[in-house]
C-alpha positions as CSV (number, residue, x, y, z in Angstrom):
1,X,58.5,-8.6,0.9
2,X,55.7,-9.0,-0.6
3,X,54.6,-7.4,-4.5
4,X,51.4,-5.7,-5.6
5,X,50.1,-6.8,-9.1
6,X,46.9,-5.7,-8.5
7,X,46.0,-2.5,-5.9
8,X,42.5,-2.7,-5.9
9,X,40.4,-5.9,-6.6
10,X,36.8,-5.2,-7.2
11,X,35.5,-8.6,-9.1
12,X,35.5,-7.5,-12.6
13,X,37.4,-4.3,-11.9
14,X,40.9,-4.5,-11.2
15,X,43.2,-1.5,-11.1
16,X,46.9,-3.1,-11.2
17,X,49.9,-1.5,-10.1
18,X,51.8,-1.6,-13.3
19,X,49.1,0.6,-15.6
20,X,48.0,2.6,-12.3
21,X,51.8,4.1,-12.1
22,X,52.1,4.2,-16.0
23,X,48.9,6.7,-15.7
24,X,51.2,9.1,-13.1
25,X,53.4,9.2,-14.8
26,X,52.0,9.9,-18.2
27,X,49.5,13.0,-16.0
28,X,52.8,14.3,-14.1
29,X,54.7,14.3,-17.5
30,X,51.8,16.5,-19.2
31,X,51.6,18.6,-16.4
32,X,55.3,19.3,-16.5
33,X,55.3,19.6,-20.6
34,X,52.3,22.1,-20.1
35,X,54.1,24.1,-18.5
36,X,57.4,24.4,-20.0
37,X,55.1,24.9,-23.3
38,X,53.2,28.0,-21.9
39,X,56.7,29.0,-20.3
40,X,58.0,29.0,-24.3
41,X,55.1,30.4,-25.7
42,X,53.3,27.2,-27.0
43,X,49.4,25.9,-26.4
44,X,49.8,24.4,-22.9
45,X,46.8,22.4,-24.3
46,X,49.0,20.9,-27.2
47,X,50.9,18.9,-24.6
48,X,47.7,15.9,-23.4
49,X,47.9,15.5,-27.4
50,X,51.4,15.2,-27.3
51,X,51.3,12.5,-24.3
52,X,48.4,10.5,-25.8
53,X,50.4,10.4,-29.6
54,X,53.7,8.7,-27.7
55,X,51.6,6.5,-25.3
56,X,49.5,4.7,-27.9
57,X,52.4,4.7,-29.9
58,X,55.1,3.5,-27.3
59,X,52.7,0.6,-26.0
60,X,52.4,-0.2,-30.0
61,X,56.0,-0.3,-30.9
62,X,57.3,-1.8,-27.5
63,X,54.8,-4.8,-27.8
64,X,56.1,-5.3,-31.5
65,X,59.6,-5.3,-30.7
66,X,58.8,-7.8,-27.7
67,X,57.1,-10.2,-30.2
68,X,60.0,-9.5,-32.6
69,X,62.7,-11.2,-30.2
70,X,60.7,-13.3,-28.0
71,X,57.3,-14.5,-29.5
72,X,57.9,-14.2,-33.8
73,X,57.2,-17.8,-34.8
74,X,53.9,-17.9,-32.5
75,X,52.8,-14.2,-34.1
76,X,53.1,-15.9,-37.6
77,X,50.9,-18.9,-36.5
78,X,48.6,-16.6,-34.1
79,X,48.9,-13.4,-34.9
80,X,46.1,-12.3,-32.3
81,X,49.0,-12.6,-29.8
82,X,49.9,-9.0,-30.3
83,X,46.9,-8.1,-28.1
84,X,47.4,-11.1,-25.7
85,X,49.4,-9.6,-23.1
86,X,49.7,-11.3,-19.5
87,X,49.0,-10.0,-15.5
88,X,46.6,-7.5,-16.7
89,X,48.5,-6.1,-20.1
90,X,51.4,-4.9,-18.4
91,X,54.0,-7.7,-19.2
92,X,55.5,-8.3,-23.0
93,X,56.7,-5.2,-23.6
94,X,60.1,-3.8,-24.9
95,X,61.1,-0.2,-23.9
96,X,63.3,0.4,-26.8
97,X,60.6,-0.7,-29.0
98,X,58.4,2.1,-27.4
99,X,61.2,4.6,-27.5
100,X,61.4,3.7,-31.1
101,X,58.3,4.2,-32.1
102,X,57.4,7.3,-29.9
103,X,60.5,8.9,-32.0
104,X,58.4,8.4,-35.2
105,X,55.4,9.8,-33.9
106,X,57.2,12.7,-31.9
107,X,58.6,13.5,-35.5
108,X,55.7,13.1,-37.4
109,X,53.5,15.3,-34.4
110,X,56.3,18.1,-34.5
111,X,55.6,18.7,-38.6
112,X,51.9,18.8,-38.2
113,X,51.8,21.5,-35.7
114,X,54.9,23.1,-37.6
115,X,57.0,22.9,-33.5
116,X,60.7,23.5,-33.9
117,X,61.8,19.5,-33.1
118,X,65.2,20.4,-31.3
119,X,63.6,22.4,-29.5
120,X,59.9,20.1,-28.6
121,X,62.9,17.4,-28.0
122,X,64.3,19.7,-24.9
123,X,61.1,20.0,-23.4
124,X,59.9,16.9,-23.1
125,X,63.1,14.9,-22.6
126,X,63.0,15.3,-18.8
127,X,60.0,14.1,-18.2
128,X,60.6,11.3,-20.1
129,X,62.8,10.3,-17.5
130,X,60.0,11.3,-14.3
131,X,57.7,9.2,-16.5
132,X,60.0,6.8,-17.0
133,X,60.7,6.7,-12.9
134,X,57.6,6.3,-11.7
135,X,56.3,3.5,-14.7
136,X,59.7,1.4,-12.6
137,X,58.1,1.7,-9.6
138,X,54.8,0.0,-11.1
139,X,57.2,-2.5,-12.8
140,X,58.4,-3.5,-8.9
141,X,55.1,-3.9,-7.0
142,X,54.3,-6.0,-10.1
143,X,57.3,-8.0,-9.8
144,X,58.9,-7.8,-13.1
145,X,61.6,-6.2,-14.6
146,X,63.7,-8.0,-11.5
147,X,67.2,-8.4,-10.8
148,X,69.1,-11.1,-10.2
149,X,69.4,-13.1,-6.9
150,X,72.3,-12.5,-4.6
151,X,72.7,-13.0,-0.7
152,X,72.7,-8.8,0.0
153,X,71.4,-6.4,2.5
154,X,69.3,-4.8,-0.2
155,X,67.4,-7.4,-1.9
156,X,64.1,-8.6,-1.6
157,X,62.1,-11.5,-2.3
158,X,59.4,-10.9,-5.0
159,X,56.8,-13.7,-4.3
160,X,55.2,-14.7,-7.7
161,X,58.9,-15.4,-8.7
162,X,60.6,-17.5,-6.6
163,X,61.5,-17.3,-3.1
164,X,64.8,-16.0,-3.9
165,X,66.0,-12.9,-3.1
166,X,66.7,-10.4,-5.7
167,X,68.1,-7.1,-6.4
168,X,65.2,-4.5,-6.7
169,X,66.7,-3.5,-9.9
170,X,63.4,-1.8,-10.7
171,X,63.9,0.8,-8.1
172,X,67.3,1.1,-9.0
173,X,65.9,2.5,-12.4
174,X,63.8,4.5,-10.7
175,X,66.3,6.4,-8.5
176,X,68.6,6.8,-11.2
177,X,66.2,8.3,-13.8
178,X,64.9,11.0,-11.2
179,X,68.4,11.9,-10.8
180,X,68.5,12.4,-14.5
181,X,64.9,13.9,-14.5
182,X,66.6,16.6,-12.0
183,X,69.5,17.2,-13.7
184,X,68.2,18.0,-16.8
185,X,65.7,20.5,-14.9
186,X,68.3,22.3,-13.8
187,X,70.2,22.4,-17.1
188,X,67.4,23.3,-19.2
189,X,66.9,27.0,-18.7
190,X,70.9,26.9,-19.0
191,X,71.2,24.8,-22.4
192,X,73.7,26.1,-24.7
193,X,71.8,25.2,-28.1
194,X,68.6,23.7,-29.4
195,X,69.1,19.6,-28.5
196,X,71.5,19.6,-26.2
197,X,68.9,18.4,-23.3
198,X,67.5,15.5,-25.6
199,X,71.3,14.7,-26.2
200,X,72.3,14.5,-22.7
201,X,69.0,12.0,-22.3
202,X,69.9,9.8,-24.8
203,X,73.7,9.3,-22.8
204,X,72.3,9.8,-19.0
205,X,69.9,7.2,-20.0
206,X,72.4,4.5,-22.0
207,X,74.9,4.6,-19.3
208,X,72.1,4.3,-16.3
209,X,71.1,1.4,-18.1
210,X,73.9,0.1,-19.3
211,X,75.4,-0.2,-15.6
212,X,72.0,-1.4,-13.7
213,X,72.0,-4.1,-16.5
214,X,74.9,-6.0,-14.7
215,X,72.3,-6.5,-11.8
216,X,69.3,-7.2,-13.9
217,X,68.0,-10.9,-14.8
218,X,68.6,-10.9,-18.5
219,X,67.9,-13.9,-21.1
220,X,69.6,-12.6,-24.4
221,X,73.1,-11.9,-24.5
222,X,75.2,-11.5,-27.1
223,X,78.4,-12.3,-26.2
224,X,79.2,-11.2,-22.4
225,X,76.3,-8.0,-22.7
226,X,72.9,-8.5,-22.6
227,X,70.9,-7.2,-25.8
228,X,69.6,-3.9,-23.3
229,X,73.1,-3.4,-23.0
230,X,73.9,-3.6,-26.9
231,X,71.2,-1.3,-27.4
232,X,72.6,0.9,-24.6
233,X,75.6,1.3,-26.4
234,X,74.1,2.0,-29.8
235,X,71.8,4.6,-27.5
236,X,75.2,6.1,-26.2
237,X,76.9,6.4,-29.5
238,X,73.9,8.6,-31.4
239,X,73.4,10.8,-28.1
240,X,77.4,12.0,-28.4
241,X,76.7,12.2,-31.9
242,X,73.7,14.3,-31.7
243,X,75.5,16.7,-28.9
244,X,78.2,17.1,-31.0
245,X,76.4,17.7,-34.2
246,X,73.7,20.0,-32.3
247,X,76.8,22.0,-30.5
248,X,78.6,22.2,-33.9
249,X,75.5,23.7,-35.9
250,X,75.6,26.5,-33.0
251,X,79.1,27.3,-33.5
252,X,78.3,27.8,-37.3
253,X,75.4,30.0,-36.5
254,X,75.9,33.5,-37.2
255,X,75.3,35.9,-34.6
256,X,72.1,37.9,-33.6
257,X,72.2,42.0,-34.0
């Protein structure tokens, strides 16, 4: 089966696979967030600011972490390296890193424009996983991001790899986070208290991950789990946390008249 690094090849312009999907899934995530914002009674228009903020900042913190565990000595020798990234600036990145640093700067946007940050969290959580599902679906036709090879009805081979065939664990993740982008849909309008639908992101996403992992051709372990798989579990632990706290602060809450 063969991949597709690069959809259209003009000479000098190249529109590759990986930042062509990353770009539908940033424009269906700000159309979503636009309009769950005029649904609450926020600026639709606030939400393309919103979606620029964690891009540049998720591309910026998942490209630091990536050096940070893969590529530190080089950085301290060449620290132009940050912006070297290969097949057309879509490889070297860590999601985690990203995810880290679009936090920050969804905290830091959410006390500039004075937004409630339980409640900003709610809205755009699931389409962080639609984003997140349709950027996976770049990550296969660019062949990265594979899983491991195995003699199975559903692998493929990806070509600029091996010959192998490997589990499509790319599309994996991007079955299983449309599941969660649906079931947190559906929740939303039902949530019982402000967080609740970031909570159940942060554990929908760690245990997806968590389990895909066991298919996924890792590098770093630490012990018998691969690092995503640490981080999974450190993911987990805060989202119970957070549903627990959030849920416990409504309890507290003193009725409305």
């Amino acid at each position: 089966m063969a991949i597709y690094p690069v959809l259209i090849d003009l000479g000098p312009v190249k529109v590759h696979a990986w930042g062509f999907m990353m770009a539908v899934g940033v424009l269906a995530a700000v159309f979503g967030i636009s309009r769950r914002f005029k649904q609450e009674g926020y600026d639709p228009d606030h939400a393309l600011d919103l979606a620029i903020l964690l891009v540049v900042a998720g591309l910026l913190g998942s490209r630091l972490a990536y050096i940070m565990m893969f590529e530190w000595q080089e950085f301290l020798v060449r620290p132009a390296i940050f912006f070297s990234l290969r097949n057309g600036g879509f490889e070297g990145l860590v999601w985690y890193g990203g995810f880290t640093a679009g936090v920050l700067a969804f905290i830091i946007y959410n006390r500039v424009r004075r937004y409630p940050f339980w409640k900003m969290a709610d809205i755009v959580a699931p389409y962080l996983a639609l984003a997140y599902a349709i950027v996976r679906i770049g990550c296969f036709l660019n062949g990265c991001c594979y899983g491991l090879a195995a003699d199975a009805p559903c692998t493929v081979v990806f070509p600029e790899v091996d010959g192998l065939h490997r589990y499509p664990t790319q599309l994996f993740s991007s079955a299983l986070n449309l599941l969660l982008f649906g079931i947190l849909s559906w929740y939303y309008p039902r949530r019982r208290f402000d967080g609740q639908i970031f909570a159940g992101y942060l554990i929908g996403y760690a245990v997806y991950r968590f389990v895909v992992e066991f298919w996924r051709e890792n590098w770093v372990f630490y012990g018998i789990l691969s690092i995503a798989q640490v981080y999974s579990l450190l993911i987990l632990a805060a989202g119970i946390a957070l549903y627990l706290w959030r849920r416990s602060a409504a309890e507290r809450r003193p009725p409305r008249d």
